[in-house]
N, C-alpha and C positions, 0 to 999 in steps of 0.2 A: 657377412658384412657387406657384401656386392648388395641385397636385395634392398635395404635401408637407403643408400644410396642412388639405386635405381628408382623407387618409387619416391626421392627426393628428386630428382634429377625431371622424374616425368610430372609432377605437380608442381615444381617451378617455370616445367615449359607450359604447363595449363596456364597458369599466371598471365607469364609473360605475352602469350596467343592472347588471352581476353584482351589484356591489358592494349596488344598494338591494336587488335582488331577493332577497338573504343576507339582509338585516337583518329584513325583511318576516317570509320564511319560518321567521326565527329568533322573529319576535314571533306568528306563527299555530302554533307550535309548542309556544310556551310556554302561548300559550291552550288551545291543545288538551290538556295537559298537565293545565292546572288544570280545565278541564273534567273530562275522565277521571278528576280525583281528589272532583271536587267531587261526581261520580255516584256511586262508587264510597262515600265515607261517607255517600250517602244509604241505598245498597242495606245498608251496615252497620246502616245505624240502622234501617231497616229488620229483617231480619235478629234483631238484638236485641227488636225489640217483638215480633214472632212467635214469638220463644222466650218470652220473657216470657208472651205469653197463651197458649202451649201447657203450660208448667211452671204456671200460675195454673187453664186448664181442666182438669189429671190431679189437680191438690190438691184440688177442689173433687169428684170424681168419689170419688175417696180418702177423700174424709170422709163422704161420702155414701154407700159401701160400708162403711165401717166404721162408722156410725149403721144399717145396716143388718143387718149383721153380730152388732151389739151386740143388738140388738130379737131374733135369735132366738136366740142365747147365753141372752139373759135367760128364752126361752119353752123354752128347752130346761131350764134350769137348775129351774124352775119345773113344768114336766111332769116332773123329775124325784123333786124332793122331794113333788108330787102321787101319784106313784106306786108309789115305792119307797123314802117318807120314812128308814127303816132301812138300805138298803143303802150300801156302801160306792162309790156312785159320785161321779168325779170330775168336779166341779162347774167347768162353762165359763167361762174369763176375760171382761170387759168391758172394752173398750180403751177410752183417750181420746184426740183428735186432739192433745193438748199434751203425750203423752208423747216424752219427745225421743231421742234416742240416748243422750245422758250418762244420764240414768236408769236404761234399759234397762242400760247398760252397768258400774255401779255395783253388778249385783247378781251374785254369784257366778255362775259355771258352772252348779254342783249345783242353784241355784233356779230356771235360766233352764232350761226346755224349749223348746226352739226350737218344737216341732208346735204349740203352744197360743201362741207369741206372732205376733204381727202389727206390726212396730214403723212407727208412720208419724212420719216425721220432718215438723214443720211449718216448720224453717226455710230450707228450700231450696224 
């Protein structure tokens, strides 16, 4: 009668072994789980701040070519009325960083030459 017993005894602890070993590997799953998500919206946030200070270092470069831009507009425009105050030439635009698209875009066709604009958008 021991052996009935014993081989009850050892098949109930098979059971019981699957059975924790499930629940375990169900609960280091789920950790693994949120781990990998918890990475994952850092690499996001991440991700986001580097755009951020890439789009933040081009608008800064962008305005600082167009203040530069602007300065020889102005010495061109200036050597020109020095030099040929009479003639019929066409005098160089001045850009500002706060002109925006809706403004640009407000003005007809006929008055917008695209060669002589520069549009810098400041809100993106």
């Amino acid at each position: 009668m021991e052996w009935p017993l014993v081989i009850a005894t050892f098949v109930l602890g098979i059971v019981l072994g699957y059975v924790g070993r499930t629940i375990v590997a169900r609960n280091n799953e789920s950790s693994s789980k949120d781990k990998v998500l918890e990475q994952t919206r850092l690499e996001l946030g991440q991700h986001k701040q580097e755009v951020t200070d890439h789009f933040e270092g081009h608008y800064k470069q962008l305005a600082e070519l167009t203040e530069q831009l602007n300065r020889v507009n102005r010495q061109w425009n200036e050597a020109a009325n020095t030099l040929a105050p009479k003639s019929k030439t066409k005098a160089l635009p001045t850009f500002s960083a706060k002109e925006t698209v809706d403004t640009l875009s407000s003005q007809t066709d006929e008055q917008l030459d695209t060669d002589d604009v520069i549009i810098v958008n400041q809100n993106n």
